[in-house]
N, CA and C of each residue as an Amber inpcrd file, in Angstrom:
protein
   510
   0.8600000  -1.1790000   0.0000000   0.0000000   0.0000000   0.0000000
   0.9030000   1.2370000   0.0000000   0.7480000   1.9020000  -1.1380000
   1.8470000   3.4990000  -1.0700000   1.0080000   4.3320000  -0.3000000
   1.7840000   5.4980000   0.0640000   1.5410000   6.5780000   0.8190000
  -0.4340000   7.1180000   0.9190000  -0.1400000   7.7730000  -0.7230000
  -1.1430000   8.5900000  -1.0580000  -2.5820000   7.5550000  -0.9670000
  -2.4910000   6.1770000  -1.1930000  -3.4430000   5.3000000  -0.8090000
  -3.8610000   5.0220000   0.5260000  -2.9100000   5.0360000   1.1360000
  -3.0740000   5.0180000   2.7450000  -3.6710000   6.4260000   3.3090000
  -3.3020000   7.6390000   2.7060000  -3.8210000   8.6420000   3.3340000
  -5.0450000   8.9670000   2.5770000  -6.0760000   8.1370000   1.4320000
  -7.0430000   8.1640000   1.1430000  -7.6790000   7.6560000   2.0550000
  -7.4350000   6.2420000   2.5410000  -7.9750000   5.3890000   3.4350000
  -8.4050000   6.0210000   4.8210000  -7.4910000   6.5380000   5.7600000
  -7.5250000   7.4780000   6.6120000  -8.2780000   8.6090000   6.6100000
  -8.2480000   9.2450000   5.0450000  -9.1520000  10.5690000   5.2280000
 -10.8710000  10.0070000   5.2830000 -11.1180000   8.9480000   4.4540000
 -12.3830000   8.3820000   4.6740000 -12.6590000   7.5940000   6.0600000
 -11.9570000   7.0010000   6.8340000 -12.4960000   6.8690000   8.3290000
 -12.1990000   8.0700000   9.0200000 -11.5660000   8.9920000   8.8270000
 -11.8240000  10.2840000   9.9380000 -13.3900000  10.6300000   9.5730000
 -13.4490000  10.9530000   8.0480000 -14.6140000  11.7290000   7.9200000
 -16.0220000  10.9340000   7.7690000 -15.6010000   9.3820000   8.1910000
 -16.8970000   8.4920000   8.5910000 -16.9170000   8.4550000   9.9420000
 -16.3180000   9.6980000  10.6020000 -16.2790000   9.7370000  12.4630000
 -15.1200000   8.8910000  13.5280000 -14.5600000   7.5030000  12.3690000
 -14.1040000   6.4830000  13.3040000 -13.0340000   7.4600000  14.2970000
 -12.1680000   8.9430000  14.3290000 -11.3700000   9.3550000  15.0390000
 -12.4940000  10.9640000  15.3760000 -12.6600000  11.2070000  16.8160000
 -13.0030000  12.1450000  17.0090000 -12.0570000  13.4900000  17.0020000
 -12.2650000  14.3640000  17.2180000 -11.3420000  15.8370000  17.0060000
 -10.7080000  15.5550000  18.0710000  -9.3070000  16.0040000  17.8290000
  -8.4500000  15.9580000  18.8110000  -7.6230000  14.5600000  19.6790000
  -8.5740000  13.4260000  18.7320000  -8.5740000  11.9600000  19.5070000
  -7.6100000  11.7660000  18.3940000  -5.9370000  10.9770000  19.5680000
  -4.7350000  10.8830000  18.9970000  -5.3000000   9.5590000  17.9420000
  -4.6700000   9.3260000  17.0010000  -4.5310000   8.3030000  15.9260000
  -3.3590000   7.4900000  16.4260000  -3.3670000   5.8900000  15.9600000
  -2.3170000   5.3260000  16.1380000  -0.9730000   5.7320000  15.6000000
   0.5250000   5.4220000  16.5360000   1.2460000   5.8580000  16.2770000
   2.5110000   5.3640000  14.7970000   2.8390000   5.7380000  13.9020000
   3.1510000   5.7300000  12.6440000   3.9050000   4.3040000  12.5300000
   4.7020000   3.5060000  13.5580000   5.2270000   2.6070000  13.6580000
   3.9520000   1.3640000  13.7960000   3.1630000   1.5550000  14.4930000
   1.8260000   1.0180000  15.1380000   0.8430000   0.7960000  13.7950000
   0.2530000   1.6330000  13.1840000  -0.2770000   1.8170000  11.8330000
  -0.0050000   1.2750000  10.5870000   1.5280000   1.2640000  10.4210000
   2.6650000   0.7650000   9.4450000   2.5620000  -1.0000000  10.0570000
   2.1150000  -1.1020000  11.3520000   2.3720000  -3.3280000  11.2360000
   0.7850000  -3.4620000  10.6470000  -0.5320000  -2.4150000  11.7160000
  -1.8820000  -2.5450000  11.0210000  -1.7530000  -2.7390000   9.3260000
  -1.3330000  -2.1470000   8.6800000  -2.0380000  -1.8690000   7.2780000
  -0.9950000  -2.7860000   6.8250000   0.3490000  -3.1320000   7.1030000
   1.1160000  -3.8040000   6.5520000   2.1540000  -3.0250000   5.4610000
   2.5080000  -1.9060000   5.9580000   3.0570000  -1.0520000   4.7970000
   4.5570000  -0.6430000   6.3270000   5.2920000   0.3310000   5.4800000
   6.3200000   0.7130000   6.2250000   6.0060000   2.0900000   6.9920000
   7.0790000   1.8880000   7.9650000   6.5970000   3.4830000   8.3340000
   7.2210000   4.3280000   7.9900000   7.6950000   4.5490000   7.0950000
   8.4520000   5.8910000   6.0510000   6.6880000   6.2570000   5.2110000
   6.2990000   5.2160000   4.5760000   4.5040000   5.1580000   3.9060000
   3.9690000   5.6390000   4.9490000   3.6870000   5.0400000   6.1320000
   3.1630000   5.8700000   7.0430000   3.1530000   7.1900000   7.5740000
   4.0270000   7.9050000   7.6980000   4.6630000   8.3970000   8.0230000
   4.3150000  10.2400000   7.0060000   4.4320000   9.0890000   5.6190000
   3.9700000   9.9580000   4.4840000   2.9250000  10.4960000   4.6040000
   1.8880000   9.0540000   4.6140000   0.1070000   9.7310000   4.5930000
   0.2050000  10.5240000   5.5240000   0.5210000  10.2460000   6.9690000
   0.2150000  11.3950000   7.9320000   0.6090000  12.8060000   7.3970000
   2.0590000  12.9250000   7.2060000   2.1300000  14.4760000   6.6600000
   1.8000000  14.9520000   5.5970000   1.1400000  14.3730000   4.8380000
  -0.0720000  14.7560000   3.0720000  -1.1020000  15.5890000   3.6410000
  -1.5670000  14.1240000   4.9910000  -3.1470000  14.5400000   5.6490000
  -2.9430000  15.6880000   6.7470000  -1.8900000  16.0700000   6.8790000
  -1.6040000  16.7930000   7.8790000  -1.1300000  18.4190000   7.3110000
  -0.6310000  18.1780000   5.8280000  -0.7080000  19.1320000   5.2280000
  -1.4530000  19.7100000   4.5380000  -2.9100000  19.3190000   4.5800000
  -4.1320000  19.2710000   3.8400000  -4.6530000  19.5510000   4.8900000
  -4.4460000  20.1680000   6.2380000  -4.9480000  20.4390000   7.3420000
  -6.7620000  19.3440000   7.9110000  -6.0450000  18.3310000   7.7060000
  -6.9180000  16.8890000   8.3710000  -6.4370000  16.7890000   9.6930000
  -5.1240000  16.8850000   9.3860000  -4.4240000  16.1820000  10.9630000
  -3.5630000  17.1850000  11.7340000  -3.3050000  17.1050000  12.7660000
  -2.0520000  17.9210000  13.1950000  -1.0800000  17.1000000  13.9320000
  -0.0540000  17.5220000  14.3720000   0.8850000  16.8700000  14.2940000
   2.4700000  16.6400000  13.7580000   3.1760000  15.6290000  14.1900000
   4.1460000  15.0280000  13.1960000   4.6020000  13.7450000  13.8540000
   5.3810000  13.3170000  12.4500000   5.9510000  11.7340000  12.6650000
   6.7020000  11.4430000  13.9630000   6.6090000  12.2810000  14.5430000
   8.0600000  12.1220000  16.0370000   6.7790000  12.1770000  17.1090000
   5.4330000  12.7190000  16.6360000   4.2950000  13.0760000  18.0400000
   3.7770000  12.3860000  17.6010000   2.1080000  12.8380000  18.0750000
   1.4680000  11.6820000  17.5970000   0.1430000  13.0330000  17.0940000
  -0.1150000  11.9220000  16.2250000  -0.8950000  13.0000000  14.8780000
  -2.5860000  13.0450000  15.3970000  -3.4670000  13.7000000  15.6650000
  -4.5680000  13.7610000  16.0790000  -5.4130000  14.7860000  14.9360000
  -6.7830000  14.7570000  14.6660000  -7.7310000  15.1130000  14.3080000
  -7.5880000  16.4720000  14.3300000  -7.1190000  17.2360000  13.6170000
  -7.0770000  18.6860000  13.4660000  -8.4410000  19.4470000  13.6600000
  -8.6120000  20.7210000  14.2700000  -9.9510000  21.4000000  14.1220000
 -10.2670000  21.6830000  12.4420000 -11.5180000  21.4950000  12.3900000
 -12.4090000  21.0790000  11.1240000 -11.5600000  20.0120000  10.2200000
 -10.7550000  19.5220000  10.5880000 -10.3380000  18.3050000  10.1810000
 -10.7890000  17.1120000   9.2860000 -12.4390000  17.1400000  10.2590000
 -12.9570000  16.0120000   9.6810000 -13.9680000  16.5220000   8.1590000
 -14.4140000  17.6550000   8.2920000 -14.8600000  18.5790000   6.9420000
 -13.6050000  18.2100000   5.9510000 -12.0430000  18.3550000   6.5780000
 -11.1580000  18.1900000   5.1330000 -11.0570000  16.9440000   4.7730000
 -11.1750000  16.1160000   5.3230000 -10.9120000  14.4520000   5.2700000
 -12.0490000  14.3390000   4.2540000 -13.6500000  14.8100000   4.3820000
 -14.4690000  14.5960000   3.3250000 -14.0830000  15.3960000   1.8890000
 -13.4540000  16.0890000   2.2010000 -13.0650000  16.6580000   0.5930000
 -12.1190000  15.9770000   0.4220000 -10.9960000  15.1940000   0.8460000
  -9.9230000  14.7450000   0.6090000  -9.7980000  13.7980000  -0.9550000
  -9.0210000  14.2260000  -2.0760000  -9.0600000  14.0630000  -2.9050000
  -9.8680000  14.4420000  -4.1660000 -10.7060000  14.8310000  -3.6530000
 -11.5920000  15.9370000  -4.3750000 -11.0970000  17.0550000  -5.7010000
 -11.5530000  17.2170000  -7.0120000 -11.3130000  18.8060000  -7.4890000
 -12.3220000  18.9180000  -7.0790000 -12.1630000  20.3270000  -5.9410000
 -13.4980000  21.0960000  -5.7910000 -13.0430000  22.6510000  -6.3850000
 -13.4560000  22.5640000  -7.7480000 -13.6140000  24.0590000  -7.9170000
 -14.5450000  25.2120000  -8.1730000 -15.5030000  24.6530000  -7.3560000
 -16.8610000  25.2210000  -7.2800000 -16.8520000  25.6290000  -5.9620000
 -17.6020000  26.7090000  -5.2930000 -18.1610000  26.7170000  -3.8540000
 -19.3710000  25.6810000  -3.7250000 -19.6880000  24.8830000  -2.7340000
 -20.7400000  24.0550000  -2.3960000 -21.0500000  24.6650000  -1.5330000
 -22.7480000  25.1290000  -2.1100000 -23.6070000  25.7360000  -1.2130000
 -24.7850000  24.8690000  -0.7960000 -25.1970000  24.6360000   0.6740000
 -26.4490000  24.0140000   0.9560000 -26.8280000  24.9770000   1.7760000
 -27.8920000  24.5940000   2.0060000 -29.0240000  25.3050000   3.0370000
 -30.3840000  25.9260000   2.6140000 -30.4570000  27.1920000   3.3640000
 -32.1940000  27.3120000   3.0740000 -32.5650000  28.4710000   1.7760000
 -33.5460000  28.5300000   1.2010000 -33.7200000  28.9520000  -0.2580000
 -33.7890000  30.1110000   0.1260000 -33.4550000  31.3790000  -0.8340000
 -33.6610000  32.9690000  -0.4540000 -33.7800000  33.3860000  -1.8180000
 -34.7010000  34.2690000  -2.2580000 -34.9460000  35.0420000  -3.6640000
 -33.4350000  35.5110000  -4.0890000 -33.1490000  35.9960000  -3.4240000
 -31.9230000  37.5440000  -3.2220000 -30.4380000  36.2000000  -3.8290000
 -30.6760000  35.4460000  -2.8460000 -29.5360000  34.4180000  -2.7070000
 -29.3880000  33.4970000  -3.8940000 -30.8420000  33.1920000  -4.1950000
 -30.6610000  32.4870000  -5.8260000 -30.3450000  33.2860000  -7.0390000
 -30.2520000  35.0020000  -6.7970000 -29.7830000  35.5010000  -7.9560000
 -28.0480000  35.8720000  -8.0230000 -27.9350000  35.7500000  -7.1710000
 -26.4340000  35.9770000  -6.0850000 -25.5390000  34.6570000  -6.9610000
 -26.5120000  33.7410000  -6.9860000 -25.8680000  31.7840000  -7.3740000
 -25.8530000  32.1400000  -8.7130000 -26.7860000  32.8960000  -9.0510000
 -26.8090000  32.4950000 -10.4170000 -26.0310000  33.6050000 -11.5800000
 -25.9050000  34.0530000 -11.1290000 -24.5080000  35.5430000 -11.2590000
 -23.2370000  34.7290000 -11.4880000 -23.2880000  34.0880000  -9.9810000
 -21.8590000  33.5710000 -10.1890000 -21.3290000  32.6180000 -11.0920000
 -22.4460000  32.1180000 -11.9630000 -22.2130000  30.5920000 -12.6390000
 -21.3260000  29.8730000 -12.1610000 -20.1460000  29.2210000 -12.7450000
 -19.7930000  27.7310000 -12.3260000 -18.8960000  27.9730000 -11.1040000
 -18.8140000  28.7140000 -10.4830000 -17.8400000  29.3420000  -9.2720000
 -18.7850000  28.5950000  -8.1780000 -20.5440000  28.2850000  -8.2830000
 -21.1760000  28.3380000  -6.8510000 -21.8060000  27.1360000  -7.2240000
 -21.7740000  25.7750000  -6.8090000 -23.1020000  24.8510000  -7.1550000
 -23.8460000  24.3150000  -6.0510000 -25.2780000  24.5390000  -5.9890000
 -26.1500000  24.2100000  -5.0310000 -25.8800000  22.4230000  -4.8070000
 -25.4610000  21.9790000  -3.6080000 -25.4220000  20.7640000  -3.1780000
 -27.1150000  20.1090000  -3.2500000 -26.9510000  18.8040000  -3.9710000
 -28.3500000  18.4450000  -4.3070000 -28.6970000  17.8780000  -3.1870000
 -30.0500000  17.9560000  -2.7230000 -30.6790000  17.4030000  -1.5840000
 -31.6040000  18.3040000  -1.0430000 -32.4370000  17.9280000   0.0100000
 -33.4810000  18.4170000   0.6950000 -33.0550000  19.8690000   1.3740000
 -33.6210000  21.0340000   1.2170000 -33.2320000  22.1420000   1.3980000
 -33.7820000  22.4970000   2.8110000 -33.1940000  24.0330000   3.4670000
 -33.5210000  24.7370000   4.4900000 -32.0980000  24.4750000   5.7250000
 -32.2930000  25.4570000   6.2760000 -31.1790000  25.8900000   7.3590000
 -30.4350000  24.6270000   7.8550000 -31.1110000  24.0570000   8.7600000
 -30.9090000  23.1570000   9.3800000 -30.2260000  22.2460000   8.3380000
 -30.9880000  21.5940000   7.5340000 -30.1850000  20.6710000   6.0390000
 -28.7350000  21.4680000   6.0950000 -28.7310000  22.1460000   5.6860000
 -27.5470000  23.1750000   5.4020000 -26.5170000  23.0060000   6.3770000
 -26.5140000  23.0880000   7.4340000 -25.8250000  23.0340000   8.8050000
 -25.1880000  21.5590000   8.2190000 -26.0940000  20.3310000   8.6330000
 -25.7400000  18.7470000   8.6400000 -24.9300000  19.3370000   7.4240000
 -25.2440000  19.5220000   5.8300000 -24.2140000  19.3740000   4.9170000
 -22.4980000  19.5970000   5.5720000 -22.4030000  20.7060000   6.1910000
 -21.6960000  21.8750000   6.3930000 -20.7990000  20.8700000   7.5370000
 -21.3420000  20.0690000   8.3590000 -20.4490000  19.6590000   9.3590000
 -19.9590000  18.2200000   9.0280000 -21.0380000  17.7610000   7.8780000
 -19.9530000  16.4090000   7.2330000 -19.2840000  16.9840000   6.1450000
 -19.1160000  17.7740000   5.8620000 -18.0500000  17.8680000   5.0710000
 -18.9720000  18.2400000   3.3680000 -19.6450000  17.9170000   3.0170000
 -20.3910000  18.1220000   1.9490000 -20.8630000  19.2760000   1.2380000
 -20.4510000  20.4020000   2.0620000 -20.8670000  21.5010000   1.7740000
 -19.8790000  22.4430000   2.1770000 -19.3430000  23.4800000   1.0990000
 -18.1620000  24.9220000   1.5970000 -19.3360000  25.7780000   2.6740000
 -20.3460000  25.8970000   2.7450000 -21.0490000  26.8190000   2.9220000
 -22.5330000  26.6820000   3.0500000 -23.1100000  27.1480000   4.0970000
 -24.8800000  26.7610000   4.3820000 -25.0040000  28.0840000   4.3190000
 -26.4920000  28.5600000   3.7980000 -27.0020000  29.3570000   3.9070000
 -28.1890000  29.4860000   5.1880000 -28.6570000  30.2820000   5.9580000
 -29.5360000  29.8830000   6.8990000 -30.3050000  31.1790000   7.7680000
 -31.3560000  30.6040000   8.1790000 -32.2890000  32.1830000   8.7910000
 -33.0310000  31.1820000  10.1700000 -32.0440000  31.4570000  10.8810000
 -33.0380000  30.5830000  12.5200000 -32.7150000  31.5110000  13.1900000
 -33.7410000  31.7880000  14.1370000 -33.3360000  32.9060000  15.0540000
 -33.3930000  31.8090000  16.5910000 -32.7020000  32.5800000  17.3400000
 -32.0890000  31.7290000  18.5130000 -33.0490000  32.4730000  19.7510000
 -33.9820000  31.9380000  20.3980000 -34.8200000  32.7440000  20.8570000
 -34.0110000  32.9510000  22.3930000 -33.1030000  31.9420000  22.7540000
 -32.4800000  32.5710000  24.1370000 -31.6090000  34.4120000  23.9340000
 -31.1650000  34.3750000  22.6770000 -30.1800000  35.5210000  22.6110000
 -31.0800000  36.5800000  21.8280000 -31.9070000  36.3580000  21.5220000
 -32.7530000  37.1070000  20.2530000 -31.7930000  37.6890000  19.4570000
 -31.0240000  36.8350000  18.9020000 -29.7180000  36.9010000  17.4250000
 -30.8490000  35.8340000  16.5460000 -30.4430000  36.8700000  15.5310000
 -30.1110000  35.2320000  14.0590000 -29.0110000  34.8120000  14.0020000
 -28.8840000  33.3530000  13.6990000 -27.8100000  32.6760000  12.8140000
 -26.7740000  32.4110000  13.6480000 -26.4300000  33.4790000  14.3920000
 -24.6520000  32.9580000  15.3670000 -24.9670000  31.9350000  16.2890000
 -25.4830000  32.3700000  17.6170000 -25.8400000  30.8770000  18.5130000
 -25.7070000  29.4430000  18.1340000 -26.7610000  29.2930000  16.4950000
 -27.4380000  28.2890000  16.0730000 -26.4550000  27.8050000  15.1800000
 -25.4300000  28.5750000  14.8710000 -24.8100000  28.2390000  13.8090000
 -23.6500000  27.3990000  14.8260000 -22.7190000  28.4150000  15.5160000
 -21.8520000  28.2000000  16.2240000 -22.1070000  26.5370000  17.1140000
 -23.1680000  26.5010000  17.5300000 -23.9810000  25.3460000  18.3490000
 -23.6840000  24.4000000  17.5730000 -24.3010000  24.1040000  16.8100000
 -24.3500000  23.0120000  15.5550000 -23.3360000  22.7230000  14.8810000
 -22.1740000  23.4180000  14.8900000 -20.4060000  23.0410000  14.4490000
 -19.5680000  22.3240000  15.6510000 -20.2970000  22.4410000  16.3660000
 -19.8990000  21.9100000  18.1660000 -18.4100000  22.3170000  18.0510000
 -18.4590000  23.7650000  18.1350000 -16.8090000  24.1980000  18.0230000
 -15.8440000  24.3570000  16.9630000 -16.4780000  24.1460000  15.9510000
 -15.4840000  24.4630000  15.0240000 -15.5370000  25.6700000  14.4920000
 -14.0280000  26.0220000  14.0980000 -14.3350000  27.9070000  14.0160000
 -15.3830000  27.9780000  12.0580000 -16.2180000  29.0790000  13.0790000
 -17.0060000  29.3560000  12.0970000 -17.0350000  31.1980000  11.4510000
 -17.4830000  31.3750000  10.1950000 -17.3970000  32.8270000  10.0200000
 -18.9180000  33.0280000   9.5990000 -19.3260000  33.8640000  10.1320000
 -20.5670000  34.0850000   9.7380000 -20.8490000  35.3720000   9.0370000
 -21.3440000  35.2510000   7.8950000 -21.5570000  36.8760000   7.2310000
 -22.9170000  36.9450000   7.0690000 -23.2360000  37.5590000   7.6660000
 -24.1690000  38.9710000   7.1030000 -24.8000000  39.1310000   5.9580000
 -25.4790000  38.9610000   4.5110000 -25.4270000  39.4540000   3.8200000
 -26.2500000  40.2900000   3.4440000 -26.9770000  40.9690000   4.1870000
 -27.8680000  41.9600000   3.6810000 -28.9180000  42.2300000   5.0990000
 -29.7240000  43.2020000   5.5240000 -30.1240000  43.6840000   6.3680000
 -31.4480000  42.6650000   6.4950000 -31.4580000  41.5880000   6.5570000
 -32.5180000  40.3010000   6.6510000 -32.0060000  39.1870000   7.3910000
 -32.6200000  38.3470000   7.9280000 -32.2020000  37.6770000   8.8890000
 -31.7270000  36.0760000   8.0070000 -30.8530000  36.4910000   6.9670000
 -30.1450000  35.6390000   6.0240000 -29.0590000  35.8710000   6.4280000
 -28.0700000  34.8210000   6.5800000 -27.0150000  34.1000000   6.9550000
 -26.0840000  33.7290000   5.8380000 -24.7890000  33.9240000   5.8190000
 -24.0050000  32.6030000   5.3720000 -23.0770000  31.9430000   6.3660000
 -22.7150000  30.7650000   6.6710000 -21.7840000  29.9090000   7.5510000
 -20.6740000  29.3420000   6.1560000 -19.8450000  29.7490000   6.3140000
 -18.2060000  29.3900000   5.6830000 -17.5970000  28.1630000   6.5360000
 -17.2140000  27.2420000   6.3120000 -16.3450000  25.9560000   6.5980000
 -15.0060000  26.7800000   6.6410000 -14.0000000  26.3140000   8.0620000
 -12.7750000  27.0310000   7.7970000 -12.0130000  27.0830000   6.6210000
């Protein structure tokens, strides 16, 4: 098994959950008897996936689940040269998409905020669009957004004086 195969393998069980954020991964010597490869190969995938900001770490520590980590592990290998947008429908926002042509493509599936969010934290989506208002803070969008990433840094913009949202993936 070469490198870049092994760190395919890896990016698809981070981003099927099997390693939580921050939860160390086996160590490169340890991994290298599992898979049956060397640990120089080992060693490799980790710093690909680690330079693709999946993992953090290095071959001398021990490599753990980088913040939004598991969002990069689902793009891992990917051309994404589109923005992937999910979430909830807006007049304003579908002319915004459609301006941009092949720069923005709506992620196919069941629409609205919440949808948008789930895209956004497996990895499936650059970007949710969304309008929930958080009735403890009487805010839109931050609380609910921030909540639902369970910590991962989020940017939230604004785009217009309406209680429309965008959430950006780091």
């Amino acid at each position: 098994m070469g490198s870049a195969s092994l760190a395919t393998r890896l990016a698809q069980e981070i981003a099927a959950g099997r390693w939580a954020g921050r939860e160390p991964l086996p160590g490169v010597r340890r991994l290298a008897r599992e898979v049956g490869c060397s640990a120089g190969t080992a060693a490799r995938a980790y710093t690909a996936l680690r330079d693709a900001g999946v993992l953090s770490g290095t071959p001398r520590s021990r490599f753990v689940v980088a913040s939004g980590g598991t969002a990069q592990a689902a793009r891992w290998g990917q051309d994404v040269t589109a923005l992937r947008l999910a979430g909830s429908d807006d007049p304003a926002l579908d002319l915004l998409v459609r301006e941009a042509g092949d720069s923005v493509t709506v992620v196919p599936g069941p629409r609205g905020s919440v949808n948008g969010m789930v895209q956004l934290s497996r990895g499936t989506a650059d970007a949710s669009t969304l309008h929930l208002f958080d009735v403890a803070s009487g805010r839109w969008n931050d609380p609910l957004a921030r909540g639902a990433l369970g910590g991962e840094p989020v940017l939230l913009v604004h785009l217009w004086r309406r209680e429309q949202g965008l959430v950006v993936a780091a």
